[in-house]
C-alpha positions as CSV (number, residue, x, y, z in Angstrom):
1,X,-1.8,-55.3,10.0
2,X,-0.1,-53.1,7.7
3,X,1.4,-50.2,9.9
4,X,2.9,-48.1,6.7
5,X,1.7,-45.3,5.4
6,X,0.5,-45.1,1.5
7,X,1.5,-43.3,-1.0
8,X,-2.1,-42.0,-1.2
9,X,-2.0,-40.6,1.7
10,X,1.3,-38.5,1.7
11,X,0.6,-37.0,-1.4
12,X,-2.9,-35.8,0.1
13,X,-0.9,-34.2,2.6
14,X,1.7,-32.9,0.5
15,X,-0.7,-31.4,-1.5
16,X,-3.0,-29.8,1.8
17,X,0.5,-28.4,2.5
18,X,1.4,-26.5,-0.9
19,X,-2.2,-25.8,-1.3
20,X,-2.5,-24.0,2.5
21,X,0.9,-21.9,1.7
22,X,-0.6,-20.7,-1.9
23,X,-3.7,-19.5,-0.2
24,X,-1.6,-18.0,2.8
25,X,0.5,-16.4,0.0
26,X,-2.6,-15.0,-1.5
27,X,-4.0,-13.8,1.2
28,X,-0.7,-11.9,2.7
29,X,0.4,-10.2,-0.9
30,X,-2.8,-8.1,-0.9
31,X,-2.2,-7.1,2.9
32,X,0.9,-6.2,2.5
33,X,0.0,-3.9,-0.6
34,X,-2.9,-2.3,1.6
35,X,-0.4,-1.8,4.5
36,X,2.1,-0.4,2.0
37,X,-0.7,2.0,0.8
38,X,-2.1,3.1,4.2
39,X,1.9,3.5,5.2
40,X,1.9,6.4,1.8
41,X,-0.6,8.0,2.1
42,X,0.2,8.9,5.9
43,X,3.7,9.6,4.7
44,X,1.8,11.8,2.3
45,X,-0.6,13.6,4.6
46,X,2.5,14.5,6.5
47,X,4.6,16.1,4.0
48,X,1.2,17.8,2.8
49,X,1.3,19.3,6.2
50,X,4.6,20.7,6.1
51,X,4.3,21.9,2.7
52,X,1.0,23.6,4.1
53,X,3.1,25.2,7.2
54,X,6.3,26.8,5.0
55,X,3.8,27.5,1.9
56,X,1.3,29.3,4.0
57,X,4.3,32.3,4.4
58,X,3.8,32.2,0.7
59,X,0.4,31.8,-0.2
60,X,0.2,28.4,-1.3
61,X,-2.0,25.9,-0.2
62,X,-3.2,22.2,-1.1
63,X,-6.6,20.5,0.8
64,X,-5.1,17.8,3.0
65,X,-7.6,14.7,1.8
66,X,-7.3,11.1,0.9
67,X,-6.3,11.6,-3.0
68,X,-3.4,14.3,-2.4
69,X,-2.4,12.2,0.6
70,X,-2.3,9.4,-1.6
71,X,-0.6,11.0,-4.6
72,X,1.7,12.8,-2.6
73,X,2.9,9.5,-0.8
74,X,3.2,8.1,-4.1
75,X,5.3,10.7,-6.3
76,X,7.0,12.2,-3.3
77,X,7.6,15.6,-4.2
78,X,6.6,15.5,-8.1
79,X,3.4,14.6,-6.3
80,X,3.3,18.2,-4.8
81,X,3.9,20.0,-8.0
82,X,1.6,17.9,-10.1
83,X,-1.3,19.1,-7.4
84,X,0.1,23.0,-7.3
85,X,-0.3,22.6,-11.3
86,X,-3.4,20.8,-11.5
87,X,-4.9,23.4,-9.0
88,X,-3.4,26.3,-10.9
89,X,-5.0,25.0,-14.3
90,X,-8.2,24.2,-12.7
């Protein structure tokens, strides 16, 4: 009885190794982007808010929705003046 292991075999399971961590790594890159998205755009919905609050003393407003959120949590506060200027053009 041979009791050792061949060479066959380990590299099958070398290779069920590296090929379960690439698709683990494919799968977690794209959920980390989405959560990294979802994480801006509340980031964005909330300084939208607070621009709302201190703007509203001076007449300025910008709709609270997915794309400002979004573009806000992006850009920061370029973000806000690109959507005062886009809505002033408009």
């Amino acid at each position: 009885m041979n009791m050792g292991l061949e060479i066959n075999i380990i590299l099958a399971y070398a290779l069920g190794l590296i090929l379960l961590y690439v698709v683990g790594w494919l799968l977690l890159v794209p959920l980390k982007l989405l959560m990294r998205l979802i994480w801006n755009g509340i980031i964005g919905g909330v300084a939208l808010i607070i621009f709302n609050f201190i703007g509203g003393f001076l007449g300025m407003h910008i709709v609270v929705n997915p794309y400002t959120a979004l573009v806000v949590g992006f850009l920061g506060i370029p973000g806000i003046i690109l959507i005062l200027a886009l809505g002033t053009l408009l």
